[in-house]
Legacy VTK file of the C-alpha trace (Angstrom):
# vtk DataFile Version 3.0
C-alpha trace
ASCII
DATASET POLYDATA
POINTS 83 float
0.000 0.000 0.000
3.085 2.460 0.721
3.843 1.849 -2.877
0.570 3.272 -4.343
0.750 6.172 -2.000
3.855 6.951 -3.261
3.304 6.809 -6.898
0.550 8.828 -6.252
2.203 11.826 -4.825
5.205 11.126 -7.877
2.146 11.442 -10.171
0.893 14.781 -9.062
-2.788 12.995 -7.405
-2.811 16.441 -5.188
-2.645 18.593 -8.113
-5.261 16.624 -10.932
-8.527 18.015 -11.932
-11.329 16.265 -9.353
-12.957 15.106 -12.943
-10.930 13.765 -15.836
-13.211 13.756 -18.831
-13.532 14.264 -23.103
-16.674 12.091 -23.635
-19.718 10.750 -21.867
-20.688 7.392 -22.638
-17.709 5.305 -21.077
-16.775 3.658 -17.697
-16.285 6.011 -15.015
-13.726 5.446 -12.363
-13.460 7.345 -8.889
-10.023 7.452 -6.793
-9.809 8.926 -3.610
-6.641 9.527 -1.008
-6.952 10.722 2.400
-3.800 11.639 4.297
-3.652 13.221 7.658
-6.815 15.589 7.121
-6.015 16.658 3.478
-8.513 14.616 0.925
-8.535 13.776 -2.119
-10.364 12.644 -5.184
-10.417 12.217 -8.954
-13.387 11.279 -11.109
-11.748 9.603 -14.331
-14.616 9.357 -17.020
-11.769 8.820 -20.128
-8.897 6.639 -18.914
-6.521 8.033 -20.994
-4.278 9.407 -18.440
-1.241 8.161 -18.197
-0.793 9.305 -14.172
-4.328 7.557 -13.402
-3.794 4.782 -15.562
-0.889 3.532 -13.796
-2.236 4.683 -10.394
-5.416 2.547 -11.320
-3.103 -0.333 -12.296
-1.783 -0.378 -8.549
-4.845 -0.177 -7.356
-6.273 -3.481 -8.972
-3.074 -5.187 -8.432
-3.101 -4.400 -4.470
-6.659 -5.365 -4.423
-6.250 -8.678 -6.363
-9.252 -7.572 -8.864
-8.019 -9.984 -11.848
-9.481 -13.259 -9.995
-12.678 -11.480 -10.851
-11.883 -10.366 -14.578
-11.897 -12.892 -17.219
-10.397 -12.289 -20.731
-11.814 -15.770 -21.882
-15.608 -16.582 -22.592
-17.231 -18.701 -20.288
-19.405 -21.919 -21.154
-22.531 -19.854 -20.664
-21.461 -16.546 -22.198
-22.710 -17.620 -26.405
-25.598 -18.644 -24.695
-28.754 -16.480 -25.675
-32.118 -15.849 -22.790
-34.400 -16.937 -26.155
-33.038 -20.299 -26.826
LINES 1 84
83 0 1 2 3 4 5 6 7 8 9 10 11 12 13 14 15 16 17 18 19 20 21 22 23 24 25 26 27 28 29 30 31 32 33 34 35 36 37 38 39 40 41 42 43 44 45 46 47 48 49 50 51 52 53 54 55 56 57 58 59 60 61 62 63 64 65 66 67 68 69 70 71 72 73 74 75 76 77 78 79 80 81 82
């Protein structure tokens, strides 16, 4: 966790817009970072930052999101509701 702190603050986190955006009909991602009593947070609606992307990267990797993510179909993903 120290880690993603610290690329954080290399990445200028303080400093960013609180919303990231160019278009509307995407993902949305919200980061936040408390310290002591100074907060703060970043709503990234693009993900074409390179600062957030990596800080976003961290943050999957320290929460262990890819057991949830699959990049292969699944045996009932072709499957249609109509069959």
């Amino acid at each position: 966790m120290a880690r993603l702190v610290v690329v954080m603050m290399e990445n200028g986190f303080f400093s960013m817009p609180d919303l990231v955006r160019t278009t509307t009909d995407i993902p949305t991602l919200s980061i936040s970072l408390k310290i002591g009593t100074v907060k703060k947070s970043v709503l990234d609606k693009n993900g074409l930052s390179k600062q957030l992307f990596e800080i976003e990267r961290l943050i999957d990797s320290a929460g262990g999101t890819n057991r949830w993510v699959r990049s292969e179909p699944t045996e009932h993903s072709d499957k249609t509701i109509n069959q």
